[in-house]
PyMOL Python script that loads the backbone (N, CA, C, O; Angstrom):
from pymol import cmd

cmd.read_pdbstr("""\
ATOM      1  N   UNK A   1       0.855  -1.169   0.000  1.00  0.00           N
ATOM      2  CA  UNK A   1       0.000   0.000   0.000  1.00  0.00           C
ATOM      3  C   UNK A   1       0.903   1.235   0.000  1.00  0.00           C
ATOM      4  O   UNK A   1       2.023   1.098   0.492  1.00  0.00           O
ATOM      5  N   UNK A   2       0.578   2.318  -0.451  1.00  0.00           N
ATOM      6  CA  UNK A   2       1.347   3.406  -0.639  1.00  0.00           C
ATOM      7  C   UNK A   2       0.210   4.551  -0.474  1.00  0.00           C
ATOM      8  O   UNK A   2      -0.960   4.627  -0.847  1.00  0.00           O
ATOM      9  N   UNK A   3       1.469   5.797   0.580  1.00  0.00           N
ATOM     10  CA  UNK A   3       0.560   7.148   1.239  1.00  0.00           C
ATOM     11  C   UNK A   3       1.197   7.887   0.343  1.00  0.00           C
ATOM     12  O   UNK A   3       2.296   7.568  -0.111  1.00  0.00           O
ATOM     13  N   UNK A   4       0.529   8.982  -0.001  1.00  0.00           N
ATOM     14  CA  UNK A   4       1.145  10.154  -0.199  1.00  0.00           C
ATOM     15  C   UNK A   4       1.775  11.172   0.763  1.00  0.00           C
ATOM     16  O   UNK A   4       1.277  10.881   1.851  1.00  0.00           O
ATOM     17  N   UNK A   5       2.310  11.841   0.876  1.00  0.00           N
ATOM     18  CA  UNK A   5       2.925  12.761   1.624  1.00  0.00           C
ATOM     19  C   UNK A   5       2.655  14.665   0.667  1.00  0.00           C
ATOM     20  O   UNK A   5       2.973  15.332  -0.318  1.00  0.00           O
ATOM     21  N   UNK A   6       1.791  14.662   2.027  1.00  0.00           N
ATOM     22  CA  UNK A   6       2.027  16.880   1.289  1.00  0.00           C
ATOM     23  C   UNK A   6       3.057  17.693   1.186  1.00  0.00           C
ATOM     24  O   UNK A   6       4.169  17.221   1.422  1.00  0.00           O
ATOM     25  N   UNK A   7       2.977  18.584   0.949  1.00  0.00           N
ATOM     26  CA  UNK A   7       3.929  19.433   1.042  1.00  0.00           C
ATOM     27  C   UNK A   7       4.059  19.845   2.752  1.00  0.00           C
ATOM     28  O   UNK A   7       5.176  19.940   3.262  1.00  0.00           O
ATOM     29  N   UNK A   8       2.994  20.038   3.432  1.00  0.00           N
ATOM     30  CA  UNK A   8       2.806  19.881   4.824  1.00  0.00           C
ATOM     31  C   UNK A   8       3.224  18.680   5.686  1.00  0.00           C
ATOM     32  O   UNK A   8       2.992  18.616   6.894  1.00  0.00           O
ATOM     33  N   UNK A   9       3.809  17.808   5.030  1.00  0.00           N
ATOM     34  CA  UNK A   9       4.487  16.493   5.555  1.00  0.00           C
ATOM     35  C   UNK A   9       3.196  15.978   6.462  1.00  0.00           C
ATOM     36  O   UNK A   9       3.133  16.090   7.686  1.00  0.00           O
ATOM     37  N   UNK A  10       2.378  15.505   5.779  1.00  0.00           N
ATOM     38  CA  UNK A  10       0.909  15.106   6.189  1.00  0.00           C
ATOM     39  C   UNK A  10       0.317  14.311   5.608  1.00  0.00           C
ATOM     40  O   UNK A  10      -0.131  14.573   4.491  1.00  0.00           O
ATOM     41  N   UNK A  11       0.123  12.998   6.248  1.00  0.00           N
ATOM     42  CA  UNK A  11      -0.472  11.543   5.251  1.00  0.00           C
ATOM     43  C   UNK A  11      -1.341  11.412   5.499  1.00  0.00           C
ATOM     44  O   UNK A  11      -1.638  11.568   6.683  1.00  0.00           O
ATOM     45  N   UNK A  12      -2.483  10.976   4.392  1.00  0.00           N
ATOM     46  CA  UNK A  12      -3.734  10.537   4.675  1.00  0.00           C
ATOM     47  C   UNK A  12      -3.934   8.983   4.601  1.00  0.00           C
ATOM     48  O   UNK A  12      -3.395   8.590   3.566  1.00  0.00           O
ATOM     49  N   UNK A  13      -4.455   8.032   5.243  1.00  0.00           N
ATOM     50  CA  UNK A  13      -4.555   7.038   5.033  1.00  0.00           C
ATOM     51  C   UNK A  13      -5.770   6.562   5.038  1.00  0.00           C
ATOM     52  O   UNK A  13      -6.703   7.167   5.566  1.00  0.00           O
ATOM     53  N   UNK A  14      -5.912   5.188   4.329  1.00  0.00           N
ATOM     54  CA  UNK A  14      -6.887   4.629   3.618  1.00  0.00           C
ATOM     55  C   UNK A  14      -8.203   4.334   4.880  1.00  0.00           C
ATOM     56  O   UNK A  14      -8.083   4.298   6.104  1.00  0.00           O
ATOM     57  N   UNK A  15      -9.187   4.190   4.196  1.00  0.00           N
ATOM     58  CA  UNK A  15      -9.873   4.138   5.771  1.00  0.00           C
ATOM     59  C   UNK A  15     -10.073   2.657   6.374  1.00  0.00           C
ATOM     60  O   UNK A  15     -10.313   2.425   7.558  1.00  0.00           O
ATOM     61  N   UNK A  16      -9.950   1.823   5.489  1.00  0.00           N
ATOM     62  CA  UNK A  16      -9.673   0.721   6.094  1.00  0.00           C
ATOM     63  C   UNK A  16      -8.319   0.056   6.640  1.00  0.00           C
ATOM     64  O   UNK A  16      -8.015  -1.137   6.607  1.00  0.00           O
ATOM     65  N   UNK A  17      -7.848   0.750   6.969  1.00  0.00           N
ATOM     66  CA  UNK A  17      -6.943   0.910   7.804  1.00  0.00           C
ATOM     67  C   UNK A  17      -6.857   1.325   9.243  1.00  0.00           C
ATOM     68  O   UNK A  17      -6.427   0.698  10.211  1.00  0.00           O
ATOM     69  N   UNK A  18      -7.343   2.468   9.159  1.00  0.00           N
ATOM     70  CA  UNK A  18      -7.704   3.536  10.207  1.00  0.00           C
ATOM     71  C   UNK A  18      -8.745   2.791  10.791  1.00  0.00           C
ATOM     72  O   UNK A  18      -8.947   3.061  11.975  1.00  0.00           O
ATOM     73  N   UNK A  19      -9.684   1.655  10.131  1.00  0.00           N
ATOM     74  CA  UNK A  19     -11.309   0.924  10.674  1.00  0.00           C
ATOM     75  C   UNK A  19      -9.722  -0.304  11.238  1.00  0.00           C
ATOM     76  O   UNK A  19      -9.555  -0.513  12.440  1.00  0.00           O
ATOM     77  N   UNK A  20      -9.229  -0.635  10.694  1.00  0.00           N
ATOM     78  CA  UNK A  20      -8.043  -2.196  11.503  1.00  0.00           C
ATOM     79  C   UNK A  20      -7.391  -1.925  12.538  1.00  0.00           C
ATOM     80  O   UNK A  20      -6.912  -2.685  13.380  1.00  0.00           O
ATOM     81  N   UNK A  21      -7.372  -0.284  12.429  1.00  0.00           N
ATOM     82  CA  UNK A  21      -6.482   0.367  14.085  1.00  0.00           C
ATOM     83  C   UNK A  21      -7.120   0.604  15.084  1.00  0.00           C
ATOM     84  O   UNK A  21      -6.714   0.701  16.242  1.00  0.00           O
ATOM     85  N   UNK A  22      -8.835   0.774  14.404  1.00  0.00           N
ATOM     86  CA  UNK A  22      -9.446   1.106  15.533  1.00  0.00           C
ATOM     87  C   UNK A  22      -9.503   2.917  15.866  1.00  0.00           C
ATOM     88  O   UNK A  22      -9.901   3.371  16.939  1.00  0.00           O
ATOM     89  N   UNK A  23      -9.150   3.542  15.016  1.00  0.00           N
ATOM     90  CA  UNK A  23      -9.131   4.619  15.695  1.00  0.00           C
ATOM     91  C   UNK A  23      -9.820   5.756  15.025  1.00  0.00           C
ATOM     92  O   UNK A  23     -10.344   5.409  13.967  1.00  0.00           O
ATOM     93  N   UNK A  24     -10.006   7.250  15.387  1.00  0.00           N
ATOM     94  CA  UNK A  24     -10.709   8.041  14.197  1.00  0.00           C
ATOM     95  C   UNK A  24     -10.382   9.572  14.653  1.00  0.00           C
ATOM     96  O   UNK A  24      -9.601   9.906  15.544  1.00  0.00           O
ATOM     97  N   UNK A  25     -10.892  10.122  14.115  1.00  0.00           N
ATOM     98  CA  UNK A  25     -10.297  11.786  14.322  1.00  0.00           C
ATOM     99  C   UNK A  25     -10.225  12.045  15.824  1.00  0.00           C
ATOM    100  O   UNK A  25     -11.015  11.574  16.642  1.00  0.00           O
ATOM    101  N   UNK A  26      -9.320  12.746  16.067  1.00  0.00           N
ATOM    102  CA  UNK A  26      -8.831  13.029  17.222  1.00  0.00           C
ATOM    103  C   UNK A  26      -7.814  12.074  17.902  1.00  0.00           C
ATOM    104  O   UNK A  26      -7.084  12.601  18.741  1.00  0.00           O
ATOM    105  N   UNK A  27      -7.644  10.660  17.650  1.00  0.00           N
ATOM    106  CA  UNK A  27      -7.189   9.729  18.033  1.00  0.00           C
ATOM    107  C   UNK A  27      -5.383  10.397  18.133  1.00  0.00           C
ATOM    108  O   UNK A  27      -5.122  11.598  18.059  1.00  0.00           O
ATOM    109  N   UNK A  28      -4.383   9.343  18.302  1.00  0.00           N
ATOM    110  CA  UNK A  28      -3.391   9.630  17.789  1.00  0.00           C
ATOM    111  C   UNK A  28      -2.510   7.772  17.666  1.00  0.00           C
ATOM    112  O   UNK A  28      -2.719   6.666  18.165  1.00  0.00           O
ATOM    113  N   UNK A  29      -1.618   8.315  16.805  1.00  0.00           N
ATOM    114  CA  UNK A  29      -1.031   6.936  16.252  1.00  0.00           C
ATOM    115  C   UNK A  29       0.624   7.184  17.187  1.00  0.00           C
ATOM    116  O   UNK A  29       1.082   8.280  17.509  1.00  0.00           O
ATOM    117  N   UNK A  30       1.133   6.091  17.403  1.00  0.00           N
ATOM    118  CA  UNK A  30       2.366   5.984  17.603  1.00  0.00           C
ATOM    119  C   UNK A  30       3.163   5.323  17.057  1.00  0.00           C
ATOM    120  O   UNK A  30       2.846   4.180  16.729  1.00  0.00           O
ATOM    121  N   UNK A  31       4.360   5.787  16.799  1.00  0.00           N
ATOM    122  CA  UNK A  31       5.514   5.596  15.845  1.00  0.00           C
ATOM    123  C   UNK A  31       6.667   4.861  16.153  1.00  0.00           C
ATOM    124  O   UNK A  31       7.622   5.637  16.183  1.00  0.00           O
ATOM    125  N   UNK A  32       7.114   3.316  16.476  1.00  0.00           N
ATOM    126  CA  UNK A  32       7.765   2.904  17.339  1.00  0.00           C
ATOM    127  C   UNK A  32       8.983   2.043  16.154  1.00  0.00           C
ATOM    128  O   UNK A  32       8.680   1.145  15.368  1.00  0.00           O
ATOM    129  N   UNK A  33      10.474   2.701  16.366  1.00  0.00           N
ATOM    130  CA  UNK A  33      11.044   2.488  15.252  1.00  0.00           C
ATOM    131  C   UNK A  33      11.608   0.998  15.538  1.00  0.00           C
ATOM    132  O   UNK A  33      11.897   0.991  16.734  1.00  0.00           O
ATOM    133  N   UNK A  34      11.799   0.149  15.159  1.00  0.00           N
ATOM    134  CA  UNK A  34      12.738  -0.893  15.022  1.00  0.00           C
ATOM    135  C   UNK A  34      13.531  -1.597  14.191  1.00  0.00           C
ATOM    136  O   UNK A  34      14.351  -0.914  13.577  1.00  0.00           O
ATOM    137  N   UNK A  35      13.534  -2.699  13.996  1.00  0.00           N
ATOM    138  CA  UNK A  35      15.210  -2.583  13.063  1.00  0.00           C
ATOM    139  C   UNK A  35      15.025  -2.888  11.643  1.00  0.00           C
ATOM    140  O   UNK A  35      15.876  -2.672  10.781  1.00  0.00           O
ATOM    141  N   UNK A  36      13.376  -3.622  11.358  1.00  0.00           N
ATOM    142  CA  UNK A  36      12.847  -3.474  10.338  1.00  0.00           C
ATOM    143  C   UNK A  36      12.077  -2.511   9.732  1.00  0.00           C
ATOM    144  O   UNK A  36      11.349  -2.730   8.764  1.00  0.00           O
ATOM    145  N   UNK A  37      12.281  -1.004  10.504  1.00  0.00           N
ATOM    146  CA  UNK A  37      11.346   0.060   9.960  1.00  0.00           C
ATOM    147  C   UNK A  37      10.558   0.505  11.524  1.00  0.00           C
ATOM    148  O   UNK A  37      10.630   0.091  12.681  1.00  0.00           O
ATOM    149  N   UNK A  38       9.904   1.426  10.903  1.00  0.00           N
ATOM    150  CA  UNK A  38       8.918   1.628  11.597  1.00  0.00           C
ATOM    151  C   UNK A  38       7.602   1.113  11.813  1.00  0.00           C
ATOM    152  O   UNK A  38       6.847   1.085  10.841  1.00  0.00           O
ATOM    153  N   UNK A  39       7.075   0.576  13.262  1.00  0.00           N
ATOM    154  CA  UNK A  39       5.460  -0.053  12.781  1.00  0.00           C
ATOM    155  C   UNK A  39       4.436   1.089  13.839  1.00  0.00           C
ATOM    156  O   UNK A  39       4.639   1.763  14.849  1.00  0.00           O
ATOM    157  N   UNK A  40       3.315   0.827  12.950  1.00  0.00           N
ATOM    158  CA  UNK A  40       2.415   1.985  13.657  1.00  0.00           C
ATOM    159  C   UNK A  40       1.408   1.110  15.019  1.00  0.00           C
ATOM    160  O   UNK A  40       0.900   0.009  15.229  1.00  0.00           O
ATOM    161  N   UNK A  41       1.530   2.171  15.542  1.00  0.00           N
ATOM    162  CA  UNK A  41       0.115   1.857  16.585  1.00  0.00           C
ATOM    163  C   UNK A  41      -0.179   2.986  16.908  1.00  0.00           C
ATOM    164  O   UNK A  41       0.362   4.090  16.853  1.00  0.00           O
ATOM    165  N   UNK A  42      -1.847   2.259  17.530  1.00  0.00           N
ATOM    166  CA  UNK A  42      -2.663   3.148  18.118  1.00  0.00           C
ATOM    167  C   UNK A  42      -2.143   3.628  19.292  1.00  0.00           C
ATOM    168  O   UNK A  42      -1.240   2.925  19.745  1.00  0.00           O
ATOM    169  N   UNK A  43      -2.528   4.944  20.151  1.00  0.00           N
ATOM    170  CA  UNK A  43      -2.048   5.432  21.161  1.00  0.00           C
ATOM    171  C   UNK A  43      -2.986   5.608  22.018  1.00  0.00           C
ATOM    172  O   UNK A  43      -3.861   6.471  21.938  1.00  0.00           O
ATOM    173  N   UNK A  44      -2.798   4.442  23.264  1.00  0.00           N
ATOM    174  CA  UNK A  44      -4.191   4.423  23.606  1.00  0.00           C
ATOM    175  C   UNK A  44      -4.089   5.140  25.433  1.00  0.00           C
ATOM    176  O   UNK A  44      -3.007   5.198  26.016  1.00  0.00           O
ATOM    177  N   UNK A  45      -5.113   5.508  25.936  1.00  0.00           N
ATOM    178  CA  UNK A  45      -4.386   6.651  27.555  1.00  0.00           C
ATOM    179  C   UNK A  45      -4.272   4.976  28.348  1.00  0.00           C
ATOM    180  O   UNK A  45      -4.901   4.017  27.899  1.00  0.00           O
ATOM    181  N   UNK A  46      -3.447   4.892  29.451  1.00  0.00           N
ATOM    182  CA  UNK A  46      -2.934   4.154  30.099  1.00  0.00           C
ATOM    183  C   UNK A  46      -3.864   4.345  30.924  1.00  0.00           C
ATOM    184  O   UNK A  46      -3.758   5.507  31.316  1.00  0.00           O
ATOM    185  N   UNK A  47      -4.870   3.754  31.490  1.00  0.00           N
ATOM    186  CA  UNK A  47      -5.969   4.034  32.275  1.00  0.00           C
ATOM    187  C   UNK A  47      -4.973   4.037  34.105  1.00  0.00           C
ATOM    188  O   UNK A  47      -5.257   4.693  35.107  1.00  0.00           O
ATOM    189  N   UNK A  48      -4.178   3.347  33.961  1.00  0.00           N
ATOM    190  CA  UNK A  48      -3.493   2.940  35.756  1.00  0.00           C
ATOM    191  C   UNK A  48      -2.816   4.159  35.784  1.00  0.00           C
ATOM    192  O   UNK A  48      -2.271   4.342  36.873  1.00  0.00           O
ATOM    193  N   UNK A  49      -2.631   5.190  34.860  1.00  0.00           N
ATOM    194  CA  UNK A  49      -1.904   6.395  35.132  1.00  0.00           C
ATOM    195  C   UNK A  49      -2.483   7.467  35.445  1.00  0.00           C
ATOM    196  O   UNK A  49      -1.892   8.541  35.562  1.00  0.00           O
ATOM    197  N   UNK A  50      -4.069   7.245  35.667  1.00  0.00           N
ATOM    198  CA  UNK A  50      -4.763   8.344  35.753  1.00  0.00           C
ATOM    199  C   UNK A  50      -5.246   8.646  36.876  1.00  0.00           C
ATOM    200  O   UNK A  50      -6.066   7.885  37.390  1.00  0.00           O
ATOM    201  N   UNK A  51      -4.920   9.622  37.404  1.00  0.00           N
ATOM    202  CA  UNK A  51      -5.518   9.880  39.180  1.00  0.00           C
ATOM    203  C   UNK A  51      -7.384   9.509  39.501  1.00  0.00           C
ATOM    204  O   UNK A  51      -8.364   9.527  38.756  1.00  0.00           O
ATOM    205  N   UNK A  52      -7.233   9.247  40.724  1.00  0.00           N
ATOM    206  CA  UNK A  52      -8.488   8.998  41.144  1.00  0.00           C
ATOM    207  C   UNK A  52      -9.032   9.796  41.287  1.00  0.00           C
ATOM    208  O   UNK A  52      -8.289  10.765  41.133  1.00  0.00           O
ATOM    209  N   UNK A  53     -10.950  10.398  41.748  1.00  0.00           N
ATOM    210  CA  UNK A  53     -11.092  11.271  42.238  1.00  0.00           C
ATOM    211  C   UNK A  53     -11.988  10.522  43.334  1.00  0.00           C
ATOM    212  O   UNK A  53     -13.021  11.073  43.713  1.00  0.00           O
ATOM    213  N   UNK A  54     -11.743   9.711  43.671  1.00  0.00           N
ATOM    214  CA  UNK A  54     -11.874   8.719  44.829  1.00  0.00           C
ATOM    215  C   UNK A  54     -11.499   9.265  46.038  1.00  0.00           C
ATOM    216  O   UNK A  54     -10.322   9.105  46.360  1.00  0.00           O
ATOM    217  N   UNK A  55     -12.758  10.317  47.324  1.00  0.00           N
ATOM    218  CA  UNK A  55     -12.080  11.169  48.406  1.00  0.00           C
ATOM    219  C   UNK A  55     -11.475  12.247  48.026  1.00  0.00           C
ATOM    220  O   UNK A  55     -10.773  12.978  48.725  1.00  0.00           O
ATOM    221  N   UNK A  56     -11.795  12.387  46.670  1.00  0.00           N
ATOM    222  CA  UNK A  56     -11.306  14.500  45.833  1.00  0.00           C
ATOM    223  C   UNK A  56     -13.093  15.218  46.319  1.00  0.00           C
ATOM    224  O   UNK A  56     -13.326  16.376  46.667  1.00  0.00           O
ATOM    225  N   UNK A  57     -13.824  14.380  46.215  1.00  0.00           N
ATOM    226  CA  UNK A  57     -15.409  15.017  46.001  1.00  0.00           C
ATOM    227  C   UNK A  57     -15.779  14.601  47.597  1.00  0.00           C
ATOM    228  O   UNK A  57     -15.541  13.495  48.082  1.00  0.00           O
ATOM    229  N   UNK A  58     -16.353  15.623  48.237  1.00  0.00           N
ATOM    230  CA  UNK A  58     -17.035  15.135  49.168  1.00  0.00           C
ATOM    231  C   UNK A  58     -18.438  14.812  49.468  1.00  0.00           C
ATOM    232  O   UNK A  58     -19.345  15.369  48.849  1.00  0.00           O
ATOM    233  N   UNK A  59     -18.698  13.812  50.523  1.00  0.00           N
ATOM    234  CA  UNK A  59     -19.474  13.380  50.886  1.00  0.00           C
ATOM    235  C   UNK A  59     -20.966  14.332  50.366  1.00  0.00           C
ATOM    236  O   UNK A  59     -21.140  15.534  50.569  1.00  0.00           O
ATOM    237  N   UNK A  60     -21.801  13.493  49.745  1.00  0.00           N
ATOM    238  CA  UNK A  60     -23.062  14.241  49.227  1.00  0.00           C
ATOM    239  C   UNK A  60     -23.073  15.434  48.300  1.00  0.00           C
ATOM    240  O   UNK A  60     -24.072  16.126  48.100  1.00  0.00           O
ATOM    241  N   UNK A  61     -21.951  15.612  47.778  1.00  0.00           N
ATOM    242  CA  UNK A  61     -22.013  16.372  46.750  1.00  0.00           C
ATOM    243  C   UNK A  61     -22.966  16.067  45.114  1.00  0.00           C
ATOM    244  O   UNK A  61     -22.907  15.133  44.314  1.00  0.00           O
ATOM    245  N   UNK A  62     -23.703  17.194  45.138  1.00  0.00           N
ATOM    246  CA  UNK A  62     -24.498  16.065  43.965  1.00  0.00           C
ATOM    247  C   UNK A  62     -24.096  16.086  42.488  1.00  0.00           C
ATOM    248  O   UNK A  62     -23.309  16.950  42.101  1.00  0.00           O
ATOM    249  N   UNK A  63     -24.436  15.470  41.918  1.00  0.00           N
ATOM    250  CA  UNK A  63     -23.616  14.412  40.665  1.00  0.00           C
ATOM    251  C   UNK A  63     -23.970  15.870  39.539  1.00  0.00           C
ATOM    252  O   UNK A  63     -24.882  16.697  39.517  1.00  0.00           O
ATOM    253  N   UNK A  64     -22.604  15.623  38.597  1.00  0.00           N
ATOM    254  CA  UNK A  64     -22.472  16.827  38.026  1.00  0.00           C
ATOM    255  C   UNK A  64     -23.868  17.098  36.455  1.00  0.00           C
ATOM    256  O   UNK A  64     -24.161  16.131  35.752  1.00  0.00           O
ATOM    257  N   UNK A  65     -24.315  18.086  36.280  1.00  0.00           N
ATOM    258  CA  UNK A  65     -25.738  17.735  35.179  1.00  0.00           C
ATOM    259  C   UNK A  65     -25.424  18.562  34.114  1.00  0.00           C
ATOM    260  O   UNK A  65     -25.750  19.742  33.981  1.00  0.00           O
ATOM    261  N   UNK A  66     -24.622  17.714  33.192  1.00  0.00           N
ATOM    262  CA  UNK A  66     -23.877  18.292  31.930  1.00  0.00           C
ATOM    263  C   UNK A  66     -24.926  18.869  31.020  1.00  0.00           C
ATOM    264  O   UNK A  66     -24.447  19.225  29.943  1.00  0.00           O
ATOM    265  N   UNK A  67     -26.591  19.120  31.180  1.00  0.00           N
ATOM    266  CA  UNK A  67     -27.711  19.444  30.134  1.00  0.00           C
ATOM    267  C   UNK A  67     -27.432  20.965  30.758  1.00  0.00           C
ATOM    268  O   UNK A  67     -27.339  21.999  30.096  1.00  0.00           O
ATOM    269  N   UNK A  68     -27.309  20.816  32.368  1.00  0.00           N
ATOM    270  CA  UNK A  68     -27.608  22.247  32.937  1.00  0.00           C
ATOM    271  C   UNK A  68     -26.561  23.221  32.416  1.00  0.00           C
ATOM    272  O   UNK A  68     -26.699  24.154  31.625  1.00  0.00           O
ATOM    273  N   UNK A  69     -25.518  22.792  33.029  1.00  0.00           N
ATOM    274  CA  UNK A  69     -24.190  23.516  32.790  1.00  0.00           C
ATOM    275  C   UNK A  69     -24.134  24.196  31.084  1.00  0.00           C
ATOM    276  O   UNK A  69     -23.599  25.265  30.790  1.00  0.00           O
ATOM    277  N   UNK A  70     -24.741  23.380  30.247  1.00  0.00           N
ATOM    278  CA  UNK A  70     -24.659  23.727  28.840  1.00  0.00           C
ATOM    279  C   UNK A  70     -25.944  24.690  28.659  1.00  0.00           C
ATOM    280  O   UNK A  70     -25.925  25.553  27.782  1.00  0.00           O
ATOM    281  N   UNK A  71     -27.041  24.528  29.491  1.00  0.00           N
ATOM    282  CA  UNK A  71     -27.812  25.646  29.257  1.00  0.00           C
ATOM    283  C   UNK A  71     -27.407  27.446  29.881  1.00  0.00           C
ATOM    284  O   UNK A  71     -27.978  28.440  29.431  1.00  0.00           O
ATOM    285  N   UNK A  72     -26.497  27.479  30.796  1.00  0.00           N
ATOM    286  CA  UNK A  72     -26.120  28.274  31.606  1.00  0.00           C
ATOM    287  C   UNK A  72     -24.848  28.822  30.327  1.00  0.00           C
ATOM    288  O   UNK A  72     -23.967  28.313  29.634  1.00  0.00           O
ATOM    289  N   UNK A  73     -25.670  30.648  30.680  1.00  0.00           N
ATOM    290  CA  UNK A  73     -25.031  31.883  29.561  1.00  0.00           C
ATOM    291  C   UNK A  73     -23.376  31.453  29.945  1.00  0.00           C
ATOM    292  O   UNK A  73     -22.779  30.920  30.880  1.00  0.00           O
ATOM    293  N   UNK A  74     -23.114  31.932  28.848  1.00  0.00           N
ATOM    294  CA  UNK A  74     -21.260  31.849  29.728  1.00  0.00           C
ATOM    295  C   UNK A  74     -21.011  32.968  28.461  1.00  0.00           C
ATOM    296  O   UNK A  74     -21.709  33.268  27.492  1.00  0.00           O
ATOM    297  N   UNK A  75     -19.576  33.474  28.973  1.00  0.00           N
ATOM    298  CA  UNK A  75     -18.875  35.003  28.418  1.00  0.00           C
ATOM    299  C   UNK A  75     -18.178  34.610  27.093  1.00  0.00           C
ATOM    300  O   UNK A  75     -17.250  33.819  27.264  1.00  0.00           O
ATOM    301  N   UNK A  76     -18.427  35.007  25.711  1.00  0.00           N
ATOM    302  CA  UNK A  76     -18.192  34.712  24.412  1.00  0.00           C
ATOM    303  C   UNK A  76     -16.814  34.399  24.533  1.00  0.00           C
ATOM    304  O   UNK A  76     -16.169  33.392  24.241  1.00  0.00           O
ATOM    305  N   UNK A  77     -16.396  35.910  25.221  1.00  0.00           N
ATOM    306  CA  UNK A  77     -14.811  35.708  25.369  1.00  0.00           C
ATOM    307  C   UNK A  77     -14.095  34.258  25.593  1.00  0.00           C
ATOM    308  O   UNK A  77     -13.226  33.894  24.800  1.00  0.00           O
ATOM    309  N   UNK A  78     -14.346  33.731  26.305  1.00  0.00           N
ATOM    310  CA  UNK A  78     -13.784  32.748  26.842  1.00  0.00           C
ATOM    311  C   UNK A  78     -13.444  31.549  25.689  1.00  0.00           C
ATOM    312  O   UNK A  78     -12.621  30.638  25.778  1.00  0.00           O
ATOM    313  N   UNK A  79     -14.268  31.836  24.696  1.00  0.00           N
ATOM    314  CA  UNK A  79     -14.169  30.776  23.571  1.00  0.00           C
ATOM    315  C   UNK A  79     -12.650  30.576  23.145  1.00  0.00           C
ATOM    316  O   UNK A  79     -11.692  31.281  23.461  1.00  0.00           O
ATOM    317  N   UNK A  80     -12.671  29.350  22.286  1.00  0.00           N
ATOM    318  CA  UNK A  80     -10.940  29.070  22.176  1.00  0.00           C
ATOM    319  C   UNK A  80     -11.229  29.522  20.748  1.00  0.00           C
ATOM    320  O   UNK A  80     -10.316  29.588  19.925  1.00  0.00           O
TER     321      UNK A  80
END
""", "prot")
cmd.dss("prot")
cmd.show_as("cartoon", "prot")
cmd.util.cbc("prot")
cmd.orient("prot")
């Protein structure tokens, strides 16, 4: 199989490929060189590396209501 490369040094690949990796926009691939080349993988978050919030929240705090928060005005500015 063969990618093209841009002038932006930017490959697009086939989508059945991208459907065999499992992965899709936003994702990211990793690049792990060895002695036959490079082979790709998916880059997936290490779930045991991620802090708890297990005793961060206290007792009876009530559960967060992502419909509300999105109805509530917020300052244009702030946009990215």
């Amino acid at each position: 199989m063969i990618v093209k490369i841009t002038s932006k040094r930017q490959v697009t690949f086939p989508a059945r490929v991208l459907d065999a990796l499992g992965v899709g926009p936003g994702d990211r691939l990793e690049l792990d060189e060895g002695p036959d080349g490079f082979i790709l993988r998916p880059k997936r978050v290490d779930l045991s590396r991620l802090g708890t919030l297990k005793g961060k929240i206290p007792p009876g705090h009530p559960p967060f209501d992502l419909a509300a928060f999105r109805d509530e005005p917020h300052d244009p500015a702030l946009r990215d």
